[in-house]
N, C-alpha and C positions, 0 to 999 in steps of 0.2 A: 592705266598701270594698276595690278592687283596690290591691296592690299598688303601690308607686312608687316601683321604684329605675328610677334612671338607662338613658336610652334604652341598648338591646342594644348600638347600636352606638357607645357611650360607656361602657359597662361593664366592670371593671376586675376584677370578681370575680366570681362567682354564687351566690346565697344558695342555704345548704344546712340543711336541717334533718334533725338527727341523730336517734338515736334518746333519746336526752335531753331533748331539742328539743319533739320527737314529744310524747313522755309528757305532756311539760310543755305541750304546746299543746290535750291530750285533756284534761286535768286544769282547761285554766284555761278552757277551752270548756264545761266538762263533757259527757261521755258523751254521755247522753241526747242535748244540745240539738247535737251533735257529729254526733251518727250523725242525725237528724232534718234538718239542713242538708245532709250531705251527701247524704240518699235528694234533698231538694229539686234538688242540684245535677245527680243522674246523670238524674231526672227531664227536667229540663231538657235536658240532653245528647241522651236515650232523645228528646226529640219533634224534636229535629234530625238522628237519623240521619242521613239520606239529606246531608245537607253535610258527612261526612266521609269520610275513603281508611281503606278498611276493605281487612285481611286477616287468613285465620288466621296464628294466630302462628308464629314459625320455631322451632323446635323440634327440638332433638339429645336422643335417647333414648339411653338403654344400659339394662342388667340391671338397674342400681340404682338410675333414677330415671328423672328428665327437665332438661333446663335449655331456657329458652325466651327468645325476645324478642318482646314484644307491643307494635308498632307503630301508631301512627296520626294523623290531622292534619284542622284541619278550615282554612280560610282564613286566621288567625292564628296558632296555636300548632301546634307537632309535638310527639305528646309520646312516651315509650317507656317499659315498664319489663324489667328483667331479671328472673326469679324461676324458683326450680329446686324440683323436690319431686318429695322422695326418700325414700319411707316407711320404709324401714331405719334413718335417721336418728336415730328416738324410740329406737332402742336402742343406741347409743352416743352416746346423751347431748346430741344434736343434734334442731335443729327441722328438720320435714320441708318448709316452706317457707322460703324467705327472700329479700329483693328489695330493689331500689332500682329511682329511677325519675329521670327528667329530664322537664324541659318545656323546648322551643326555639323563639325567634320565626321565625317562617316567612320575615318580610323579611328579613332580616340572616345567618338560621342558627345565631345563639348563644345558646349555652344560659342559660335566665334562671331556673333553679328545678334544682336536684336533691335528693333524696331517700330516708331512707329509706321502704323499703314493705314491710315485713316486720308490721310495728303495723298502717300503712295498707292492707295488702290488705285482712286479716282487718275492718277496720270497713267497708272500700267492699263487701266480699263479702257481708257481713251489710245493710249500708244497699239492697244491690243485690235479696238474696234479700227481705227486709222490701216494699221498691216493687215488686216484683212481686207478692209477696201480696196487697198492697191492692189491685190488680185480679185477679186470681186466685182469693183463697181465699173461702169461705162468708163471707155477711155476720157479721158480730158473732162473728169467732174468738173463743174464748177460751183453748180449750186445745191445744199442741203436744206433739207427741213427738219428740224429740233424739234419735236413733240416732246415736252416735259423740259419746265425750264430749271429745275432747281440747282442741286449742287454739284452734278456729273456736266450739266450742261455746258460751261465756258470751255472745261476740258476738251469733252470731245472738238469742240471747234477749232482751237487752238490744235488740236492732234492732226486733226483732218487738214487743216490749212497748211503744216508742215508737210506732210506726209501725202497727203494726196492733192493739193494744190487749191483745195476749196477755196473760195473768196466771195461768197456771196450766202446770207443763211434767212429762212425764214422760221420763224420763231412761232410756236402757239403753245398756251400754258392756260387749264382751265381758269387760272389765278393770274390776269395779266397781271399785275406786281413784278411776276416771277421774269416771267418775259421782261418787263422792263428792264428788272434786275442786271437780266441778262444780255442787254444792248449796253446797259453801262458800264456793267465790266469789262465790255470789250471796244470798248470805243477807242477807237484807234488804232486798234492792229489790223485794221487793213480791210473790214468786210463793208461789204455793204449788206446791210442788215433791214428787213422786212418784220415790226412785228406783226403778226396776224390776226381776226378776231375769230376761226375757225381752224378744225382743221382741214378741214378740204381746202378752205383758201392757203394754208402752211402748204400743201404739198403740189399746191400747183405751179409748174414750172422745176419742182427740183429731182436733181438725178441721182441725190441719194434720199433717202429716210432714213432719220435716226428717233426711236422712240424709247423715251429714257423715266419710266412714273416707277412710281414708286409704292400706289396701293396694291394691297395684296388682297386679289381677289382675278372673277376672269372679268375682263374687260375689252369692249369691241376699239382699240384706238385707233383702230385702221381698220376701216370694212373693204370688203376687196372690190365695190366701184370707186376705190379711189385710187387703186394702183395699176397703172398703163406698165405698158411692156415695156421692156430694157430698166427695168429703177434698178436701184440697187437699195434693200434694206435690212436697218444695222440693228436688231434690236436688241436693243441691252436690257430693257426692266423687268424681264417675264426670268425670275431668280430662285422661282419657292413651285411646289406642287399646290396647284388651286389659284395659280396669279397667270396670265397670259394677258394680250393686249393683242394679238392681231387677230382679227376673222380669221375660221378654220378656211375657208374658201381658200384664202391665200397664200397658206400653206399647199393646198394641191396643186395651184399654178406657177410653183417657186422652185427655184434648185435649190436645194436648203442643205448649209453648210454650216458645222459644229465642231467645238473643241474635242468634247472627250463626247461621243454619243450615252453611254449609259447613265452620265449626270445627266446631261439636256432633257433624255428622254424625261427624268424625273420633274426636271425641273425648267425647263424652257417651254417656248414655244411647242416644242412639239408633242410634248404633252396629251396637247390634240390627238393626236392621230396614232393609229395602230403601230406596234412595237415593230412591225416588219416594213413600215416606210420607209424607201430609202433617203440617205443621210451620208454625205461626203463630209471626211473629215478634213477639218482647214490644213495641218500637216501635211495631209497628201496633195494638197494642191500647190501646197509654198515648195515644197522638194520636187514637183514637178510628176509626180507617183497618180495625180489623178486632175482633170480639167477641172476652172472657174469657170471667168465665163469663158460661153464661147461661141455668143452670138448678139445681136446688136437691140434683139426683143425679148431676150432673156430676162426675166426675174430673178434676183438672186434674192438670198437673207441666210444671213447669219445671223443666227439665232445663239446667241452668247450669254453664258452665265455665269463666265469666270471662273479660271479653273485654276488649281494648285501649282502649274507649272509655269504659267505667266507671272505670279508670285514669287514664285523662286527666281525667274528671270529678275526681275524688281529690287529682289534683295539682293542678289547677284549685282548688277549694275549700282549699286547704291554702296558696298562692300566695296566693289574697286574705285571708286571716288574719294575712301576716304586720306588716303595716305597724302592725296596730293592737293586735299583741302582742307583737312585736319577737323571738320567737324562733327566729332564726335565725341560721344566722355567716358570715360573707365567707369564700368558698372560692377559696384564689388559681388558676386552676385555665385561667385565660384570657389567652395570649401577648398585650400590648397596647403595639409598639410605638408611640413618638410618630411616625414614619413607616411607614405600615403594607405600604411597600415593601422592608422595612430589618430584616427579623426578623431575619436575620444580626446586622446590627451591632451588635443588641440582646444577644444572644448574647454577640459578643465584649465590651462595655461590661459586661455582669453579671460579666466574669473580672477584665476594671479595676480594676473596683469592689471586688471582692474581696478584692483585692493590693495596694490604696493603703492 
């Protein structure tokens, strides 16, 4: 059910959901049926590409990270989010992403949703990576390998076991800690879980790869004797221009499939390889506009870097939940004089006010 506060241009506040909020709205959704709705809703989004203002994101690098704004709108809604990530981070004691985000009605301008998205990427990036599996990877997945166990990792697994039916993961994390970590968060939803002490050992036997790190730099995680025909791989942590993780080799033996190609190019995996490589975009393959797979030795990868309209899907979904779970709070955050000529006076009557 959408949302229904008061027209934009009667709005006196803008619901904001914190990350309290958050927790509490994953919790009373639950998970699974949380991350299942939301693959529905980017779905939904993914076969309407083409009606929205698509760009890559703006983006200020330095040495020790990245900070970005990913933009985008389709006839009603604008929505944005902020989000930086800064792999040095995990070592003093900080996370290497974190974000917020807004939705704004296009007629008016005013913002009717803000947000945290620091909880919410990490589900919409898993709900994201999960929908694209399900046309992407071998029929009847069952087993994955997790390369990079940190804070994307329960996610994706949790995504993957809803949405494409995974129930079995092997795990390898240069830091086993990370790995353990990550068998204990999930103990008991259902996997049977392998941690690994290599990664050649992580990827043998599994029918997808998911490789999820986090340094920013190029890195071989996956050299191409390790990937047999038919896998399917997901990779998520190749985010920045100068960071990749898979061998170039295995880019020329792959169908390789992308959200928006002129970001990826920038900043994925394909980075690697000449500007004229071809590169199917995941859109065309969910509307049925262009083949996954379509053969039983096929390689695929998606090479994902996250894009502004899975965002919007995210706030979107998060937006229509609130009316019928109430978790959110009035953000005074919107100048509303009674004359909307008069912001001045308003101004001075709030110092009045003060002083009577």
């Amino acid at each position: 059910m959408p949302f229904s506060a008061p027209a934009p241009s009667h709005l006196a506040f803008v619901p904001f959901v914190s990350v309290q909020n958050m927790m509490a709205l994953v919790h009373t959704i639950g998970i699974e049926t949380f991350l299942r709705e939301l693959g529905e809703y980017l779905e939904a989004d993914f076969k309407r590409w083409p009606e929205f203002d698509k760009t890559p994101r703006v983006a200020a690098h330095s040495a020790e990270g990245v900070i970005e704004l990913m933009p985008t709108s389709d006839s009603s809604l604008y929505g944005f989010k902020y989000v930086n990530g800064h792999p040095k981070n995990m070592k003093e004691g900080l996370q290497t992403v974190t974000a917020f985000g807004m939705l704004a009605d296009v007629a008016s301008g005013y913002p009717v949703l803000l947000s945290e998205m620091t909880l919410l990427t990490a589900l919409r990036t898993a709900a994201t990576s999960a929908m694209a599996a399900k046309y992407l990877a071998p029929a009847h997945s069952k087993t994955m390998a997790i390369i990079g166990n940190g804070a994307q990792s329960e996610f994706q697994a949790m995504a993957f076991r809803e949405i494409v039916g995974i129930n079995a993961l092997r795990l390898y994390d240069l830091d086993r800690s990370a790995s353990e970590k990550c068998a204990r968060n999930l103990k008991g939803q259902g996997f049977d879980i392998t941690i690994c002490t290599t990664s050649e050992d992580a990827v043998d036997g599994a029918d997808i790869i998911t490789t999820v790190t986090a340094d920013k730099q190029c890195a071989t995680i996956l050299s191409d004797n390790m990937i047999g025909a038919g896998i399917h791989i997901n990779a998520v942590g190749g985010d920045c221009p100068g960071k990749t993780e898979l061998q170039r080799d295995i880019l020329l033996r792959s169908s390789i499939f992308a959200e928006y190609p002129p970001q990826t190019r920038i900043e994925g995996e394909i980075q690697q390889l000449p500007e004229n490589h071809p590169v199917t975009e995941l859109w065309q393959v969910i509307t049925g506009e262009a083949k996954g797979r379509s053969g039983e030795n096929q390689i695929t990868l998606f090479d994902s870097v996250g894009f502004a309209i899975e965002d919007f899907s995210a706030l979107r979904y998060v937006r229509d939940k609130l009316e019928t779970t109430g978790l959110y709070e009035k953000l005074d955050m919107l100048a509303d004089p009674d004359d909307p000529r008069d912001l001045f006076g308003m101004l001075q009557r709030s110092r009045d006010n003060n002083n009577s």
